[in-house]
CHARMM-style PDB file with segment names, atoms N, HN, CA, C and O in Angstrom:
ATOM      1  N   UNK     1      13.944 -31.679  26.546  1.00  0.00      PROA
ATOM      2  CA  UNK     1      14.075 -31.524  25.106  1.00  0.00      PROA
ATOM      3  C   UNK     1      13.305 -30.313  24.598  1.00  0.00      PROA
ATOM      4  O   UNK     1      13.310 -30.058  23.393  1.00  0.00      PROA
ATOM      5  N   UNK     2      12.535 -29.433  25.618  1.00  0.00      PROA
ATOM      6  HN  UNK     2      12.531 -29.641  26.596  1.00  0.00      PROA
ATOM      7  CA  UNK     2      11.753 -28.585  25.241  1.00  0.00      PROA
ATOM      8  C   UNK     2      10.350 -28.418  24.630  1.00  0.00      PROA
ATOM      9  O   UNK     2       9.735 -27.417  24.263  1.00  0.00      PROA
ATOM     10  N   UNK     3      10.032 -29.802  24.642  1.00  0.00      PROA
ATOM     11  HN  UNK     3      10.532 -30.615  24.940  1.00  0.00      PROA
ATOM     12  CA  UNK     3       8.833 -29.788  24.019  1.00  0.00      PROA
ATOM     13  C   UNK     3       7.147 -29.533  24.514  1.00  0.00      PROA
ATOM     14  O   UNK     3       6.628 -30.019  25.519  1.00  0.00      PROA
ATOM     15  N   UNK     4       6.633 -28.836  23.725  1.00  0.00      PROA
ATOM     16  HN  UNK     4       7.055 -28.441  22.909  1.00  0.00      PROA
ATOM     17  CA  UNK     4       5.281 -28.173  24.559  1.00  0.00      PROA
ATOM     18  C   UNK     4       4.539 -29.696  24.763  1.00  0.00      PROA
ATOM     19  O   UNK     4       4.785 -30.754  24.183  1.00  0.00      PROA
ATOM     20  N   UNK     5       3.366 -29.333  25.996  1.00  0.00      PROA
ATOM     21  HN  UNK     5       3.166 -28.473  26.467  1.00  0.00      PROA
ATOM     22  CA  UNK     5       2.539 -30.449  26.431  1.00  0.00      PROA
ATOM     23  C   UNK     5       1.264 -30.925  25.834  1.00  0.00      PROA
ATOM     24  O   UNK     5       0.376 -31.615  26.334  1.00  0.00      PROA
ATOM     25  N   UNK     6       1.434 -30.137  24.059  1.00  0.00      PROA
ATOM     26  HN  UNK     6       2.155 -29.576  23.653  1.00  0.00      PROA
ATOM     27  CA  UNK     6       0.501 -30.751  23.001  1.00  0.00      PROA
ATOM     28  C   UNK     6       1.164 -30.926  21.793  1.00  0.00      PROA
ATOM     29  O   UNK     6       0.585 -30.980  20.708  1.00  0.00      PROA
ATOM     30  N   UNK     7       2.791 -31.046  22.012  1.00  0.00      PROA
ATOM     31  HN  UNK     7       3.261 -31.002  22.894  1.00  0.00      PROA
ATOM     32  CA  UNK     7       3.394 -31.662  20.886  1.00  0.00      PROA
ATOM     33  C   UNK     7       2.923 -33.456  20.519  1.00  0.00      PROA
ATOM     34  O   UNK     7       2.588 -34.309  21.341  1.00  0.00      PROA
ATOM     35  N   UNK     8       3.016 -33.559  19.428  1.00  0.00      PROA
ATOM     36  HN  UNK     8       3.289 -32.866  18.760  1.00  0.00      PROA
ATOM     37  CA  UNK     8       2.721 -34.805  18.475  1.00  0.00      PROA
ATOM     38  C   UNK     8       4.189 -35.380  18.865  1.00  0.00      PROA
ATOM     39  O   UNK     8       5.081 -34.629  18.471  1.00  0.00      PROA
ATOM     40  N   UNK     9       4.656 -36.559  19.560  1.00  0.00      PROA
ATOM     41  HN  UNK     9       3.931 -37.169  19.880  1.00  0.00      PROA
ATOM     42  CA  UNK     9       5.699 -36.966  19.480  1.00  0.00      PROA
ATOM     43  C   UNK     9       6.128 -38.528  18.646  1.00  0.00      PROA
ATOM     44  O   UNK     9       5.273 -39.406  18.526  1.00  0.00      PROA
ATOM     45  N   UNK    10       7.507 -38.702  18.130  1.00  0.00      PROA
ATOM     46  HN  UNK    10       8.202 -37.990  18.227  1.00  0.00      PROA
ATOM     47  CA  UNK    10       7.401 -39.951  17.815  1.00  0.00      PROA
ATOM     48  C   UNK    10       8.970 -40.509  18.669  1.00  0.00      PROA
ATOM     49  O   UNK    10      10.014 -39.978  19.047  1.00  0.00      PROA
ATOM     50  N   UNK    11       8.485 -41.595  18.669  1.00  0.00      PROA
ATOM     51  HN  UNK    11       7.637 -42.026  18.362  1.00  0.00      PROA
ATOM     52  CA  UNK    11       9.235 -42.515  19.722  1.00  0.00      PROA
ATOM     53  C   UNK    11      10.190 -43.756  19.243  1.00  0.00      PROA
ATOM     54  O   UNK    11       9.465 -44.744  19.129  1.00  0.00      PROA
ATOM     55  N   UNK    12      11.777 -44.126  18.866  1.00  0.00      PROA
ATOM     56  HN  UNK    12      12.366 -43.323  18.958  1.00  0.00      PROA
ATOM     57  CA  UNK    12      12.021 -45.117  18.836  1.00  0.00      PROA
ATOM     58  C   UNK    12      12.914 -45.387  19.803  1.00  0.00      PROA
ATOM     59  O   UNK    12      13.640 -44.597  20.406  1.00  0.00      PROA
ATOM     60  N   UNK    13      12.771 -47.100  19.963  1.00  0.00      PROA
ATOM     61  HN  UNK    13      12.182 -47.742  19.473  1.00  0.00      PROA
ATOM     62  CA  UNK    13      13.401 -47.785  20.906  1.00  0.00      PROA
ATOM     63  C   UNK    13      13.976 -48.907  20.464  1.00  0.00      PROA
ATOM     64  O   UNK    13      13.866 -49.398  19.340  1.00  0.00      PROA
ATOM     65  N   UNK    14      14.744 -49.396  21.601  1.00  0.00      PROA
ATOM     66  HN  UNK    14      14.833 -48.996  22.514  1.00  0.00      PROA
ATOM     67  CA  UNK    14      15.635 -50.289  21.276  1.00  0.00      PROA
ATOM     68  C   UNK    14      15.557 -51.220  22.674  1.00  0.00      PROA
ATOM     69  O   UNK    14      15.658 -50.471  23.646  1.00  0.00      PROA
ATOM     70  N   UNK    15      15.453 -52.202  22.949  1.00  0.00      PROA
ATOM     71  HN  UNK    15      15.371 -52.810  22.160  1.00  0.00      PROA
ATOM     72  CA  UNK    15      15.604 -53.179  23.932  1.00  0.00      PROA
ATOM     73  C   UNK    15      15.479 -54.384  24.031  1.00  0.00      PROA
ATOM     74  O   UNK    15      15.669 -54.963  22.962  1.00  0.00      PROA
ATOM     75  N   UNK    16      15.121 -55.321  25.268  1.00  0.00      PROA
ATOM     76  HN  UNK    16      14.966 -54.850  26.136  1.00  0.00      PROA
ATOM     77  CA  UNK    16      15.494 -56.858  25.051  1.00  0.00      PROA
ATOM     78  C   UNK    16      13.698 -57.160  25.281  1.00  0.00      PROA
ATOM     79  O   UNK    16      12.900 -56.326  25.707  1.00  0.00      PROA
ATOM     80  N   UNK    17      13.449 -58.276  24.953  1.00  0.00      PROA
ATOM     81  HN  UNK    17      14.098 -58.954  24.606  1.00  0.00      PROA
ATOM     82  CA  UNK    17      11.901 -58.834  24.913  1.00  0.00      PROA
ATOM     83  C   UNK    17      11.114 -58.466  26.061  1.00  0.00      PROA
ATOM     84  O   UNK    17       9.975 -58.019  25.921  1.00  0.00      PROA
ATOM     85  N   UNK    18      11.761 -58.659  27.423  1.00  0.00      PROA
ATOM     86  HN  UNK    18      12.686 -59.021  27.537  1.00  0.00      PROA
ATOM     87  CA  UNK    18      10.791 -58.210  28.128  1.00  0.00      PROA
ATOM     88  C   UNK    18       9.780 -56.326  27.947  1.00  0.00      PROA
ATOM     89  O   UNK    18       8.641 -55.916  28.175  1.00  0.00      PROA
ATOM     90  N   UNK    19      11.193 -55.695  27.377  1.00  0.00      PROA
ATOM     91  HN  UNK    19      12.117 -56.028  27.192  1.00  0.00      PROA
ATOM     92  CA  UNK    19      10.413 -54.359  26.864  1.00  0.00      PROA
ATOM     93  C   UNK    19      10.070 -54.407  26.017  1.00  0.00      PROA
ATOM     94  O   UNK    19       9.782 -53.242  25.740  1.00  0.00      PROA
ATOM     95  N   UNK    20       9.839 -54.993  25.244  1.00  0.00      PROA
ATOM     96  HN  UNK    20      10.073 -55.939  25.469  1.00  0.00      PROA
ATOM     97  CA  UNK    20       8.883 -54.875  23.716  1.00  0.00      PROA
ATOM     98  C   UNK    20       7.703 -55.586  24.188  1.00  0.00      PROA
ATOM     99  O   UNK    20       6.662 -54.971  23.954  1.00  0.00      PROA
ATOM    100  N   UNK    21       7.534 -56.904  24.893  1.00  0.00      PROA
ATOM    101  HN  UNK    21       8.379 -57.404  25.083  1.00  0.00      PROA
ATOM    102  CA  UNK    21       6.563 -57.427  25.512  1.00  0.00      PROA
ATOM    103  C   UNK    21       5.697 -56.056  26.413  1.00  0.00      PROA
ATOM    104  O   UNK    21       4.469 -55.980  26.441  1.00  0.00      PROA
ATOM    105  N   UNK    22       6.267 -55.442  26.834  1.00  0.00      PROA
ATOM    106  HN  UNK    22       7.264 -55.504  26.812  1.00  0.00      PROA
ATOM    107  CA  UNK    22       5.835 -54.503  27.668  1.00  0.00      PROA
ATOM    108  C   UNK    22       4.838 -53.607  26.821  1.00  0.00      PROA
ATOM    109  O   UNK    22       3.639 -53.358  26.698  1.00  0.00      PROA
ATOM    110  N   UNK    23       6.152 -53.261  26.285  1.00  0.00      PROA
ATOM    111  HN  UNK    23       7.126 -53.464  26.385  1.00  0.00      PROA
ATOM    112  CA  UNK    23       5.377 -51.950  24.819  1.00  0.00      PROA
ATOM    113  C   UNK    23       4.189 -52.479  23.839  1.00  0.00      PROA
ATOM    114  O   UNK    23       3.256 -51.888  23.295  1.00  0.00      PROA
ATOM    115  N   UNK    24       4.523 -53.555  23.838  1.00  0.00      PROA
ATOM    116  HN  UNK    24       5.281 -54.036  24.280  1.00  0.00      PROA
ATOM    117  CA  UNK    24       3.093 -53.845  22.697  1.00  0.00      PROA
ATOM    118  C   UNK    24       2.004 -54.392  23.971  1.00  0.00      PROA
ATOM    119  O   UNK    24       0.928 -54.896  23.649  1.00  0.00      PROA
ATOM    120  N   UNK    25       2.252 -54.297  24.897  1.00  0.00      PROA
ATOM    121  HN  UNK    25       3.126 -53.888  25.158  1.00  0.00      PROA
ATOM    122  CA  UNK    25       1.102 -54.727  26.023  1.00  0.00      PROA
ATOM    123  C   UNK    25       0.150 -53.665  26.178  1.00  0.00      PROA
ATOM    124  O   UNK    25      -1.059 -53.851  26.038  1.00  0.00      PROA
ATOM    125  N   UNK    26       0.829 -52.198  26.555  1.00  0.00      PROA
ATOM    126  HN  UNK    26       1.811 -52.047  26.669  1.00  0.00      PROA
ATOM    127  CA  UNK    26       0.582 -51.025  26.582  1.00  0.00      PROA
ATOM    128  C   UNK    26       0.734 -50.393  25.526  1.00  0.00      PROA
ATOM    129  O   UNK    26       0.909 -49.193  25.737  1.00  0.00      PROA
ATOM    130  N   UNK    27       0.746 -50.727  24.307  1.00  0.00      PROA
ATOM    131  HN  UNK    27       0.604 -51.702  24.136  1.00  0.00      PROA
ATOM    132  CA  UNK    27       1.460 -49.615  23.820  1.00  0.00      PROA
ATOM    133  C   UNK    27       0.046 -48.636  23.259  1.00  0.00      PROA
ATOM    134  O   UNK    27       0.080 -47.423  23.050  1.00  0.00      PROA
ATOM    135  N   UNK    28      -1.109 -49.504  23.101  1.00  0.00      PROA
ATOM    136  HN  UNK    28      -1.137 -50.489  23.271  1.00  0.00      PROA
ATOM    137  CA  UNK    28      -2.231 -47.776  22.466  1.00  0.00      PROA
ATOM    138  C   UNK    28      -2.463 -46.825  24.180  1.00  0.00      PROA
ATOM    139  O   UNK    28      -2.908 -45.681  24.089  1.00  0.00      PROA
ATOM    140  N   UNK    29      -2.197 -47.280  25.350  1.00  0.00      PROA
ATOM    141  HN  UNK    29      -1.835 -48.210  25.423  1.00  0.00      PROA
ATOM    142  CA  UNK    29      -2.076 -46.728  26.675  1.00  0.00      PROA
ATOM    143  C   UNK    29      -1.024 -45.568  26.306  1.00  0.00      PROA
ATOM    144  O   UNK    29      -1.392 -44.393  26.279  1.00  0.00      PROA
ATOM    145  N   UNK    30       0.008 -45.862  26.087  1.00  0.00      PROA
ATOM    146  HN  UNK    30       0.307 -46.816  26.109  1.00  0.00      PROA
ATOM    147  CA  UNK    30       1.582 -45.160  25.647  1.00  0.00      PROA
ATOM    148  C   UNK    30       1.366 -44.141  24.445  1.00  0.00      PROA
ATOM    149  O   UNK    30       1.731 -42.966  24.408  1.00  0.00      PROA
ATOM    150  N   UNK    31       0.798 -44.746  23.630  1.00  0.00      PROA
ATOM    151  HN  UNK    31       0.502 -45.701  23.660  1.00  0.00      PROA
ATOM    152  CA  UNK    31       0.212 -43.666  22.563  1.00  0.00      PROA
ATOM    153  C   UNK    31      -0.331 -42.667  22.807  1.00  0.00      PROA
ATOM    154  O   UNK    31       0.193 -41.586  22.541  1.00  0.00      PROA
ATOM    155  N   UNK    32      -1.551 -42.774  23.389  1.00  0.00      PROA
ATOM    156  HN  UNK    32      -1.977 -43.652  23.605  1.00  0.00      PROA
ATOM    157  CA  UNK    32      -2.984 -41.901  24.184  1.00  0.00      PROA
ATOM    158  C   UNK    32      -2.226 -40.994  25.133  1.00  0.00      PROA
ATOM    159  O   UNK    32      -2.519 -39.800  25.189  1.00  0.00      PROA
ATOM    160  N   UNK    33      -1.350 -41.468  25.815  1.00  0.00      PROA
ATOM    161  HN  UNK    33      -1.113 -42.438  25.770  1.00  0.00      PROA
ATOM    162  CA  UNK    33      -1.009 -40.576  27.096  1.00  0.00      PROA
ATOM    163  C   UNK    33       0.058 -39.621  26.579  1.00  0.00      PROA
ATOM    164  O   UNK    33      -0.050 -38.494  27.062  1.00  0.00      PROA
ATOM    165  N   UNK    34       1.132 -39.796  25.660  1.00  0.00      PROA
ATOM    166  HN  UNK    34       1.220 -40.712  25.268  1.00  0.00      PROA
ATOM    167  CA  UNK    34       1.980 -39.248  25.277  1.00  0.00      PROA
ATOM    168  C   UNK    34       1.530 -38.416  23.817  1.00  0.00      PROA
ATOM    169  O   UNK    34       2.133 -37.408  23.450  1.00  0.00      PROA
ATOM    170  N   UNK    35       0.417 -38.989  23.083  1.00  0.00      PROA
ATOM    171  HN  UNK    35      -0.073 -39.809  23.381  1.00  0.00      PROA
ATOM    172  CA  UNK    35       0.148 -38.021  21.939  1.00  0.00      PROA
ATOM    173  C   UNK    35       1.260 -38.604  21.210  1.00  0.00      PROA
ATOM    174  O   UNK    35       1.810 -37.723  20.548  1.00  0.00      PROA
ATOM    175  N   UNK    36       1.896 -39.917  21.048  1.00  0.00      PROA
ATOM    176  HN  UNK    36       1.449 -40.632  21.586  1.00  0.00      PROA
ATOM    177  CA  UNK    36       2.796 -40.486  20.164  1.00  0.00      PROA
ATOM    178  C   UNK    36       2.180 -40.915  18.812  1.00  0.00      PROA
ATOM    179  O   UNK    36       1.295 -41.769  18.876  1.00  0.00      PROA
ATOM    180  N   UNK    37       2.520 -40.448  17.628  1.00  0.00      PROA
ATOM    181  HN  UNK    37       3.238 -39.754  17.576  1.00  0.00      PROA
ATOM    182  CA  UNK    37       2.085 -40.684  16.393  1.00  0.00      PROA
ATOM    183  C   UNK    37       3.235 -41.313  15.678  1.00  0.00      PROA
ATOM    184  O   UNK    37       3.514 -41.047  14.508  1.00  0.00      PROA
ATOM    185  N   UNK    38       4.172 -42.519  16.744  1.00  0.00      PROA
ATOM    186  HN  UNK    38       3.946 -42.735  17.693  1.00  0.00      PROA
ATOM    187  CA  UNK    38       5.039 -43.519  15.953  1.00  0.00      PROA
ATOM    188  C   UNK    38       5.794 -44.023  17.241  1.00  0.00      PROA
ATOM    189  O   UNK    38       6.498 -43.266  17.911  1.00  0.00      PROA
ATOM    190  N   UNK    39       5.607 -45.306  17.530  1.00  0.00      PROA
ATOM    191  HN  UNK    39       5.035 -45.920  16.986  1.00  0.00      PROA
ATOM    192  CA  UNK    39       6.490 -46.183  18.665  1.00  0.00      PROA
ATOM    193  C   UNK    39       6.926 -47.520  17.562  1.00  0.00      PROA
ATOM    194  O   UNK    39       6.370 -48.428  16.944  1.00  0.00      PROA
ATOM    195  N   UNK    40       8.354 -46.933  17.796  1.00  0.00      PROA
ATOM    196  HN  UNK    40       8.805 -46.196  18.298  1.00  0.00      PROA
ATOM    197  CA  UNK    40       8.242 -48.054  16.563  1.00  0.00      PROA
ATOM    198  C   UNK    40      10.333 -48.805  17.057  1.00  0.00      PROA
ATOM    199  O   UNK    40      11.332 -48.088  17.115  1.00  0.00      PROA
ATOM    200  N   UNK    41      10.293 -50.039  17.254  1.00  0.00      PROA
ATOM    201  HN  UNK    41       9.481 -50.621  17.207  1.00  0.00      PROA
ATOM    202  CA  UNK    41      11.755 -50.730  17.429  1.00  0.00      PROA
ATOM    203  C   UNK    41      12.696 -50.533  16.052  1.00  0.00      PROA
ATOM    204  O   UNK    41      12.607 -50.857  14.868  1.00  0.00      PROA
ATOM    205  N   UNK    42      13.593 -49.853  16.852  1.00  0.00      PROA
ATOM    206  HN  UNK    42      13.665 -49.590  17.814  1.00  0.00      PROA
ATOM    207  CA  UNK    42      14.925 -49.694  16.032  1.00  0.00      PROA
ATOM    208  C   UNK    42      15.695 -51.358  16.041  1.00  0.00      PROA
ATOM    209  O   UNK    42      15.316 -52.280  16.764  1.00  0.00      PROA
ATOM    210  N   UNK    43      16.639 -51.414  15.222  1.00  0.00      PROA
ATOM    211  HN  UNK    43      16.946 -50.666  14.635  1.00  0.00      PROA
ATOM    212  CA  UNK    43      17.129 -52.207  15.022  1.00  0.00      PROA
ATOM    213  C   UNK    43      18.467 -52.739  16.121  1.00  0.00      PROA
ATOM    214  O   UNK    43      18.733 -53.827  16.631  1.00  0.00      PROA
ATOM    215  N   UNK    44      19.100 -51.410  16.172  1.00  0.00      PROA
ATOM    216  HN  UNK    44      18.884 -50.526  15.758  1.00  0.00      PROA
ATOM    217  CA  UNK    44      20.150 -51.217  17.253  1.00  0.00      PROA
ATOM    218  C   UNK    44      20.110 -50.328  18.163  1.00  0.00      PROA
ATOM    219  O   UNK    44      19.166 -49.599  17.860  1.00  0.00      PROA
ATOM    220  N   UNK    45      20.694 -49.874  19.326  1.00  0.00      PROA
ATOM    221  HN  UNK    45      21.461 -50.467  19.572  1.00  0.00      PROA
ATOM    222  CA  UNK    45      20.542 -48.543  19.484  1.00  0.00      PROA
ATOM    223  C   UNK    45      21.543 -47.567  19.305  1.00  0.00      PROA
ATOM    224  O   UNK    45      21.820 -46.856  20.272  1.00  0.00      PROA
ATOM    225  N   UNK    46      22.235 -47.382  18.049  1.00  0.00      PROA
ATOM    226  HN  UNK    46      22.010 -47.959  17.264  1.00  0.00      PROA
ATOM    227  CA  UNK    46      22.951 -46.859  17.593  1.00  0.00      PROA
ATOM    228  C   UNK    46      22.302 -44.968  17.584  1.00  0.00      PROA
ATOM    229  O   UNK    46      21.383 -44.594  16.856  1.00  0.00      PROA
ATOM    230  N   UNK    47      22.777 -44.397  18.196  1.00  0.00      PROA
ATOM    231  HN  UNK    47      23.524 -44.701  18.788  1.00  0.00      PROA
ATOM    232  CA  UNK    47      22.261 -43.268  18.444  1.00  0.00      PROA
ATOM    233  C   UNK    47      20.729 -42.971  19.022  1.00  0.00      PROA
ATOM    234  O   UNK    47      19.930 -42.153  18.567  1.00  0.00      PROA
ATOM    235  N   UNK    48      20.557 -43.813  20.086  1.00  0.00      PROA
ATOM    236  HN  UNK    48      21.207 -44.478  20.456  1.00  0.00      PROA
ATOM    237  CA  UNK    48      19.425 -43.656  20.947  1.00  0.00      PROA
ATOM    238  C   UNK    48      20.155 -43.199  22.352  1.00  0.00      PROA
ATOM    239  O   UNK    48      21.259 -43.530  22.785  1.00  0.00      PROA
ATOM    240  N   UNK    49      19.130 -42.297  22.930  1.00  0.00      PROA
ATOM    241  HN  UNK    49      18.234 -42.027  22.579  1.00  0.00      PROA
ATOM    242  CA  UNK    49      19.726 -42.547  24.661  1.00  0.00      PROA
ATOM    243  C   UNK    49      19.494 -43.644  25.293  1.00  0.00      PROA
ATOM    244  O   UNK    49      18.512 -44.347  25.057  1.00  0.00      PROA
ATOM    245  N   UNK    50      20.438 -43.925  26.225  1.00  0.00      PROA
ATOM    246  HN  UNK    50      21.237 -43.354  26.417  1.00  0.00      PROA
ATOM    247  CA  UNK    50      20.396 -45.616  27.068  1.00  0.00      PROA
ATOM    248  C   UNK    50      19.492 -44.439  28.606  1.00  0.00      PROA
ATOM    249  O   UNK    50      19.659 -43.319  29.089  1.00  0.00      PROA
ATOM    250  N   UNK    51      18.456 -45.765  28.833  1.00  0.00      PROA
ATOM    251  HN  UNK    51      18.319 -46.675  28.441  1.00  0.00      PROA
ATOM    252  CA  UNK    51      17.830 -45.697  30.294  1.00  0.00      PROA
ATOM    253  C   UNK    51      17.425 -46.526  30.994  1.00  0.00      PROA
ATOM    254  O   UNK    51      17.113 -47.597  30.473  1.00  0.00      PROA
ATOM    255  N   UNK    52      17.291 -46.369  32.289  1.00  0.00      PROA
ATOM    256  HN  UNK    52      17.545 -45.499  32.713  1.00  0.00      PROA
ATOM    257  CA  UNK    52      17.188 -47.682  33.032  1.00  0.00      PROA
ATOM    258  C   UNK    52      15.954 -47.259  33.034  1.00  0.00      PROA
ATOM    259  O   UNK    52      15.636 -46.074  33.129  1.00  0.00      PROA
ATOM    260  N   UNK    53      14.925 -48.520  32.895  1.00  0.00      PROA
ATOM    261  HN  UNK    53      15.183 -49.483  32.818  1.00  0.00      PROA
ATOM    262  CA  UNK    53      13.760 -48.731  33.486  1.00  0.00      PROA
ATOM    263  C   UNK    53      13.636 -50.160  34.274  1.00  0.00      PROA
ATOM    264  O   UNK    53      13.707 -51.310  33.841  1.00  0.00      PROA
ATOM    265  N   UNK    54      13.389 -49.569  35.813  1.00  0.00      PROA
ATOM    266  HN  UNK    54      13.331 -48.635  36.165  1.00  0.00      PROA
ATOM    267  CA  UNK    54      13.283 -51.356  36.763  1.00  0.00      PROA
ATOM    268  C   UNK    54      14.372 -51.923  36.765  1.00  0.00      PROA
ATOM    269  O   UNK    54      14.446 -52.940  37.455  1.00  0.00      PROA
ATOM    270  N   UNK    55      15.482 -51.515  36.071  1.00  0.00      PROA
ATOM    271  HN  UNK    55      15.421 -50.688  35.511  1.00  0.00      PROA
ATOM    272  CA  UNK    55      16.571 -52.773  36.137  1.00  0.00      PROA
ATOM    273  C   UNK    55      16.724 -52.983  34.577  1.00  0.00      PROA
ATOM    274  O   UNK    55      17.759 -53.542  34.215  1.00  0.00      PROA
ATOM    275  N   UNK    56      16.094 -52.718  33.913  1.00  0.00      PROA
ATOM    276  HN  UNK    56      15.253 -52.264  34.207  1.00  0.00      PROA
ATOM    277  CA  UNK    56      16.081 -53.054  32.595  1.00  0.00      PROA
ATOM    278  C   UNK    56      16.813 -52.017  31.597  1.00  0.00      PROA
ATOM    279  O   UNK    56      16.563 -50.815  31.682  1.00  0.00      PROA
ATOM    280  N   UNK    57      17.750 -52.539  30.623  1.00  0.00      PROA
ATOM    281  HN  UNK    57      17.953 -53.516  30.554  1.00  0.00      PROA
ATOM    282  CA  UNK    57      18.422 -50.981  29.793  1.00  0.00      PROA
ATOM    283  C   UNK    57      17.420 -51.195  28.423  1.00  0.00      PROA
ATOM    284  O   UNK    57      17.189 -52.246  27.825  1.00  0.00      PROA
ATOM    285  N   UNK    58      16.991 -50.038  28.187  1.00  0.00      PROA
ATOM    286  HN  UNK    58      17.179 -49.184  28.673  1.00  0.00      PROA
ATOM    287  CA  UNK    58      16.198 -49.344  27.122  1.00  0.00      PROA
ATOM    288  C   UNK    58      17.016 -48.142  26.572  1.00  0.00      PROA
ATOM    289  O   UNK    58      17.560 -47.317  27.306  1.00  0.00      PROA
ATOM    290  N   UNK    59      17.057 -48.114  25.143  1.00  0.00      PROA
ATOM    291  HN  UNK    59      16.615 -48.783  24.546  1.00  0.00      PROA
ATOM    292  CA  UNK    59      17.516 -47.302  24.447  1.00  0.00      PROA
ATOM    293  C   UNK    59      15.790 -46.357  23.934  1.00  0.00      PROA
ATOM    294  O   UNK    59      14.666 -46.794  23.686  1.00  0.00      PROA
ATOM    295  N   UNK    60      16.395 -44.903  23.968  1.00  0.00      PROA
ATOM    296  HN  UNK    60      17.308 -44.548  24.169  1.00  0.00      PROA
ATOM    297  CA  UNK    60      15.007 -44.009  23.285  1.00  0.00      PROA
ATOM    298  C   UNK    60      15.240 -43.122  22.385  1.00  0.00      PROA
ATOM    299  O   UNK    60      16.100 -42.320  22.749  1.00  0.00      PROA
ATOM    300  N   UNK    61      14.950 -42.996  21.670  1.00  0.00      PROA
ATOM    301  HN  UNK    61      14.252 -43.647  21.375  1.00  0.00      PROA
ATOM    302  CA  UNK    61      15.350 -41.535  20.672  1.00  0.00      PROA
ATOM    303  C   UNK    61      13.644 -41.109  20.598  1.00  0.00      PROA
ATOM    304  O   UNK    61      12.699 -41.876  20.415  1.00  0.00      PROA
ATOM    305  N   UNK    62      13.623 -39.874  20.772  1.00  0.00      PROA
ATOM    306  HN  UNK    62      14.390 -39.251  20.920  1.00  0.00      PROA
ATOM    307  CA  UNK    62      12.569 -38.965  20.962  1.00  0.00      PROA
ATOM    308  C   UNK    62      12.618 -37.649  20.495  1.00  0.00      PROA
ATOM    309  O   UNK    62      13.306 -36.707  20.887  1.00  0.00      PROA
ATOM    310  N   UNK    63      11.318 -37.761  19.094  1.00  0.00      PROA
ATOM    311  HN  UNK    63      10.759 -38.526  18.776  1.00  0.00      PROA
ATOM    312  CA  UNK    63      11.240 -36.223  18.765  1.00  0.00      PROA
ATOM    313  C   UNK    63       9.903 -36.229  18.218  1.00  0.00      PROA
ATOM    314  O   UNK    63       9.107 -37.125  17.939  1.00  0.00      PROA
ATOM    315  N   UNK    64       9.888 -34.871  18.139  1.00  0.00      PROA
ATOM    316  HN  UNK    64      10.535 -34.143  18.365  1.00  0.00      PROA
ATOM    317  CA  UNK    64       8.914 -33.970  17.953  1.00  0.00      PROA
ATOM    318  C   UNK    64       8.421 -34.403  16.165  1.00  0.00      PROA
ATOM    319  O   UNK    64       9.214 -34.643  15.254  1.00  0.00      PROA
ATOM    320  N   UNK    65       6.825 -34.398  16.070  1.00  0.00      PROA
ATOM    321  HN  UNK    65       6.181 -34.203  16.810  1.00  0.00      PROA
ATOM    322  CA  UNK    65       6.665 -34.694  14.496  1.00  0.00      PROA
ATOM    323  C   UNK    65       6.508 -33.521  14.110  1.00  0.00      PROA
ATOM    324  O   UNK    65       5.603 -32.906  14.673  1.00  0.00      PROA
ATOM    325  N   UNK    66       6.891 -33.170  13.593  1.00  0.00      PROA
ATOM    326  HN  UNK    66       7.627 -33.670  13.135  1.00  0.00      PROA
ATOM    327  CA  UNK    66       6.340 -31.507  12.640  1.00  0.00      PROA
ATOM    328  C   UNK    66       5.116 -31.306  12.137  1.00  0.00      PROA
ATOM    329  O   UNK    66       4.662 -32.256  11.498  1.00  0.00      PROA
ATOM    330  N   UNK    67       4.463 -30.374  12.233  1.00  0.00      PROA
ATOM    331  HN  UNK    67       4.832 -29.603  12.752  1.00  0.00      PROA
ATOM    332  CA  UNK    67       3.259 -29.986  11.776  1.00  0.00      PROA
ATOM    333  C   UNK    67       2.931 -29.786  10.349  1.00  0.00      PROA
ATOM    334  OT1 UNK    67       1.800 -29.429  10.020  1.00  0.00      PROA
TER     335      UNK     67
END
């Protein structure tokens, strides 16, 4: 997506309980490591990318916060 390795990013997702269980397990870990200033569940994933994680489908939409 091009983004430099001290961009501010924000993060939404879309998935089934075991990944949200996941994400709020980790999620100030996920924050800290990525410099995310918003992880936050979409409703659908109506214009997210689909990805497999483990077996599991996760939707992500990922961008950059503006300065």
């Amino acid at each position: 997506k091009g983004f430099e390795i001290m961009d501010r990013i924000r993060v939404i997702w879309h998935g089934d309980a075991e990944i949200r269980a996941a994400l709020e397990t980790h999620r100030d870990y996920i924050l800290g490591e990525t410099l995310c200033e918003e992880l936050r569940e979409a409703p659908n994933p109506e214009g997210l990318e689909p990805f497999d994680i483990n077996g599991r489908e996760v939707h992500l939409g990922i961008s950059k916060v503006p300065i």
